[in-house]
C-alpha positions in Angstrom: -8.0 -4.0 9.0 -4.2 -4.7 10.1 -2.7 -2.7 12.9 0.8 -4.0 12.7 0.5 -5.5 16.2 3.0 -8.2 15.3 5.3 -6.5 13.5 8.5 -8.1 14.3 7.3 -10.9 16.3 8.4 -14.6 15.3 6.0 -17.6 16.6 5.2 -21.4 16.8 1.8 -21.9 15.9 0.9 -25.7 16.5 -2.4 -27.4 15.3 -3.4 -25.7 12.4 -4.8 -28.8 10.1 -7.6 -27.6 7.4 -9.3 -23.8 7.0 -11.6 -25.0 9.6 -9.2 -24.7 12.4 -8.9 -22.7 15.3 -5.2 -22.5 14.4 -5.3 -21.7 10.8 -7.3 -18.8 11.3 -4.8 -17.5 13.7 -2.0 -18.3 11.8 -3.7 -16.1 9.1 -4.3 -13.3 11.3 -0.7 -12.8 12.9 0.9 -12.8 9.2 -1.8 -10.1 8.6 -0.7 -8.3 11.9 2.8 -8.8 10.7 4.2 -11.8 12.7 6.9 -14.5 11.0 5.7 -18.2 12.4 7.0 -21.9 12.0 3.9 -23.6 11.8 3.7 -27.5 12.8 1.5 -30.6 12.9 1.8 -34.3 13.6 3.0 -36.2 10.5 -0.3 -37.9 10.4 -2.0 -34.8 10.4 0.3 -33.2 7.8 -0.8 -36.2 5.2 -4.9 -35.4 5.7 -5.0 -31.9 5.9 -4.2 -29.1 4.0 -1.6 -27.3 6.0 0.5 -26.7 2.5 -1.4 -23.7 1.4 -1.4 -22.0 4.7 2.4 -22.4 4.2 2.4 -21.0 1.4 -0.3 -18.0 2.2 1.9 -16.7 5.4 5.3 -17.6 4.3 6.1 -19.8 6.5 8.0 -23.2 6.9 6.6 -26.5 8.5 8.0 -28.9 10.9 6.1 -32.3 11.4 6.4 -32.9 15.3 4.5 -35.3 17.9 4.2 -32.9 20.4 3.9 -35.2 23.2 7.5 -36.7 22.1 10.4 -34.4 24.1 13.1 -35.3 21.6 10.7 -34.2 18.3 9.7 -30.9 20.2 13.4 -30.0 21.2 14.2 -30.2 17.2 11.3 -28.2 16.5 11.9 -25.5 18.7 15.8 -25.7 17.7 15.1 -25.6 14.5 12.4 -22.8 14.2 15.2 -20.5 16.0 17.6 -21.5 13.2 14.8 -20.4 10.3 13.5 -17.1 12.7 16.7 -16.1 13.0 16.9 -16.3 17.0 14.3 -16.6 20.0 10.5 -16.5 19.9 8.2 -14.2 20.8 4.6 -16.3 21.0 3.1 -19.7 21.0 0.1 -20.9 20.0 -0.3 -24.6 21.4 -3.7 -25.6 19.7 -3.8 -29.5 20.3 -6.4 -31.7 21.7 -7.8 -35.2 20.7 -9.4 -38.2 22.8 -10.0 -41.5 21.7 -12.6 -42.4 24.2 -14.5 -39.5 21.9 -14.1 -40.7 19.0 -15.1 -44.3 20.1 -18.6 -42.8 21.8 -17.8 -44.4 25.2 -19.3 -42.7 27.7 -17.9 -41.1 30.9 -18.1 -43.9 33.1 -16.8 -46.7 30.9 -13.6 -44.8 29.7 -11.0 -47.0 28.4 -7.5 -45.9 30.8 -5.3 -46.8 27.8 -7.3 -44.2 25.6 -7.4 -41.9 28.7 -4.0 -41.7 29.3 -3.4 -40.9 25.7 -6.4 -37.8 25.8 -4.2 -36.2 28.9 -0.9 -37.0 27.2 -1.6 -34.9 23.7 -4.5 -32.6 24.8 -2.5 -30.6 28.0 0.5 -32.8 28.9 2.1 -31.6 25.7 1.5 -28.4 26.6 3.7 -28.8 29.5 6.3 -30.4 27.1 6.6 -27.2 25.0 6.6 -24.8 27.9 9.7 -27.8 29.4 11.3 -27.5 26.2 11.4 -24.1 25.6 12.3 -22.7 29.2 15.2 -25.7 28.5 16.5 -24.3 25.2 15.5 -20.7 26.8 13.5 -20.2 23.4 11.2 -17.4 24.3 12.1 -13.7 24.3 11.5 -12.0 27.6 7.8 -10.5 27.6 6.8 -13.4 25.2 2.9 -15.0 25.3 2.2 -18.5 25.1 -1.5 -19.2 24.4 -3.2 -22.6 25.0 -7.3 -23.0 23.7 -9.3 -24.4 26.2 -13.1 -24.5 26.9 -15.5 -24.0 30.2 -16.0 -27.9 30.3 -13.0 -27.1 32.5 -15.1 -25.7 35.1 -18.4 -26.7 34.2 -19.9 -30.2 33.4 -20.9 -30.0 29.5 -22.6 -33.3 28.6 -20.5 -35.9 25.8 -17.4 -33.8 26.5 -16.4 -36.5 28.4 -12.7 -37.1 29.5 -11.6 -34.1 27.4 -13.3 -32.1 30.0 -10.6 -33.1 32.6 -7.2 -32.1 29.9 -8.6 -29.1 29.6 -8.9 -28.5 33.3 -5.6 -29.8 33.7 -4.1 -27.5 30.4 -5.2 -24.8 33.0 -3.6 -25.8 36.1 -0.1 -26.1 33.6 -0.8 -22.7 32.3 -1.3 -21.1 36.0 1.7 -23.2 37.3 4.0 -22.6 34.7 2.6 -18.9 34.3 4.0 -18.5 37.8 7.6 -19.8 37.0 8.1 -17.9 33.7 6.1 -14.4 34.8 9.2 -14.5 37.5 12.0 -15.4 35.8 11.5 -14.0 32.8 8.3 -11.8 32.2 6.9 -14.6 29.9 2.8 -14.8 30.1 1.1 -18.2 30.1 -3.0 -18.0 29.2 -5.4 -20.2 28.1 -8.5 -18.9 25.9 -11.4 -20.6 27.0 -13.3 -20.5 23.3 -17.0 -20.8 22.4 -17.7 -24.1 21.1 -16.8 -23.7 17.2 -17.1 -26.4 14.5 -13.0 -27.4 13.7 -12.8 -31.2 12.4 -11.9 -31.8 15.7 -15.1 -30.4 17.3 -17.4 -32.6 15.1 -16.7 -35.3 16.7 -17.7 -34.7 19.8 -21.5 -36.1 20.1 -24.2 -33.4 19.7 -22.0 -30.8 18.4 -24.7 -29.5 16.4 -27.2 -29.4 19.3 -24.4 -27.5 21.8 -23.4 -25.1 19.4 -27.5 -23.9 18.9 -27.8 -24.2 23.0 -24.5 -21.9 24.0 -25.4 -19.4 21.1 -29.1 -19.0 22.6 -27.4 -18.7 25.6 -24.9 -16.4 24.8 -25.7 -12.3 24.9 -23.1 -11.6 22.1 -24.1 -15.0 20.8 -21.1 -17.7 20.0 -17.0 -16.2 19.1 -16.2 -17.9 15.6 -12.6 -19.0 15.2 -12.0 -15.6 13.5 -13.1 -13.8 16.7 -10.5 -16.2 18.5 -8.0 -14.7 16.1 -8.5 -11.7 16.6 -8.7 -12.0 20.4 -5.5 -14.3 20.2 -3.6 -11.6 18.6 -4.1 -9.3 21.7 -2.2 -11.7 23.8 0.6 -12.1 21.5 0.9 -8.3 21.3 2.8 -6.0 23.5 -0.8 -4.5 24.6 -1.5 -7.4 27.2 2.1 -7.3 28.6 0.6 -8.0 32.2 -2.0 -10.3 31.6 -0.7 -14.1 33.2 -2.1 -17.1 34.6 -5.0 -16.4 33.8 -8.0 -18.4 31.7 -9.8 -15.7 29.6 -13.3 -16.9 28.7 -13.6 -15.8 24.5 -17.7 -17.2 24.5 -20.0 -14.5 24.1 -21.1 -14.4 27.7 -22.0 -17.7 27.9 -19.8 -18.6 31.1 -21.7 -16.0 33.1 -25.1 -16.9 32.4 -27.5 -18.8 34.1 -30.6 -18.6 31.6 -30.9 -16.6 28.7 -35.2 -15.5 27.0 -33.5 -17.1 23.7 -32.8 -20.8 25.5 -36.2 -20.0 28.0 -38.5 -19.2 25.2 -37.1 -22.4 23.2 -37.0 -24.7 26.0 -41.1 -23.7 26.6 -41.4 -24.0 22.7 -40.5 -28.0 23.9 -42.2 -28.2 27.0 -45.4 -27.0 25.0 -44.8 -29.2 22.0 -44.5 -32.4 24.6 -47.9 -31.3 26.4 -49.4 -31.6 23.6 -48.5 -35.2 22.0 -49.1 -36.3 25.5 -52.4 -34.9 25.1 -52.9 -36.5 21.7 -51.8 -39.5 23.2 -54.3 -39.5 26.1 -57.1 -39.2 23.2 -55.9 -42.0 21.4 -56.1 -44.3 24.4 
């Protein structure tokens, strides 16, 4: 069911790749709520996914843009005011990749070159936009900018690795730059810190599967799908969370608040029980 909380509105949605993004399924949901939106991708991203049809379900236009290149976002954000038809009301920076992921090095044997380049597209870029648009003064007063994050921020999640510390620092941007913006021009900065949820991105991070099962056993409402996101995402674009700022929103279920759920206990003595007993077996054998 629509509600029309977007009527109006005009956005930059960046990071939408395939149906199995984050992005996509809030691009879908802010045409549904009404919302006009330039959406935008890497070029390398725009020649593997499928960003085309979204386009073409919601309307909208694409720009290719490296968002961690100044010059490429500065034409982007130009532009998309020239198709909009004036300033922006939202933003949804959806971006995150690390190459010491992808290449399974561990924690403690990062390479720096690969580092740098997980903080440079995964949360500097996010302070690139927000640069960019306070520059070009892009952003109606009372306009949201949303970020996706995830509680390895603030919690040590095992194979998240060095993505763990550009989302922490994705935050600190979002509370920094919250502060600037809220003051000089009512413009909200938040980041949603989302359940873990199977995007392209997210299968690559090792033991997906395995963390997805654990945080939904551990979850009372049990893990927020990207459509949940959506529809939570909306919220802040909307005129109903004028006065929320600064602030990292945890979209999970429950799952930063708990400690131990009787799901994850009663699995986790399933495993103790099942290892008793080979070592048992084992003992016989010998």
């Amino acid at each position: 069911m629509a509600y029309n909380l977007l009527k109006g509105k005009k956005g930059i949605i960046f990071g939408a790749l395939n149906e199995l993004s984050i992005a996509w399924k809030i691009a879908e949901k802010s045409h549904e709520e009404g919302a006009e939106f330039v959406l935008t991708n890497t070029p390398v991203a725009l020649r593997f996914g499928t960003l085309d049809q979204l386009a073409v379900k919601c309307g909208s236009q694409i720009i290719p843009c490296d968002a961690t290149n100044v010059a490429e976002l500065e034409s982007l954000v130009s532009r998309s005011m020239e198709i909009l038809g004036g300033k922006i009301d939202f933003i949804l920076h959806s971006i995150g990749m690390s190459p010491n992921v992808r290449k399974g090095l561990s924690y403690d044997r990062l390479n720096y070159d690969f580092y740098q380049t997980t903080l440079d597209i995964s949360a500097l870029s996010f302070h690139k936009v927000l640069h960019v648009c306070r520059k070009l003064d892009a952003i109606n007063d009372w306009g949201s900018v949303v970020a996706l994050s995830y509680v390895a921020a603030q919690r040590t999640l095992y194979g998240y690795n060095d993505m763990a510390d550009a989302k922490a620092l994705l935050e600190s941007i979002a509370r920094s730059f919250g502060y600037i913006y809220g003051r000089d021009k009512k413009i909200r900065i938040n980041t949603i810190s989302q359940s873990p949820t199977m995007t392209t991105a997210g299968s690559g991070v090792k033991g997906i599967d395995k963390l997805l099962d654990f945080s939904d056993r551990m979850s009372p409402l049990g893990n927020a799908t990207a459509e949940d996101c959506a529809n939570f995402c909306v919220t802040l674009f909307s005129d109903l969370t004028r006065k929320v700022t600064m602030q990292n929103l945890f979209h999970d279920g429950g799952f930063s608040s708990m400690g131990m759920s009787l799901r994850a206990m009663t699995q986790y003595d399933k495993s103790f029980r099942d290892c008793i007993e080979q070592e048992d077996v084992s003992r016989m054998g010998d």
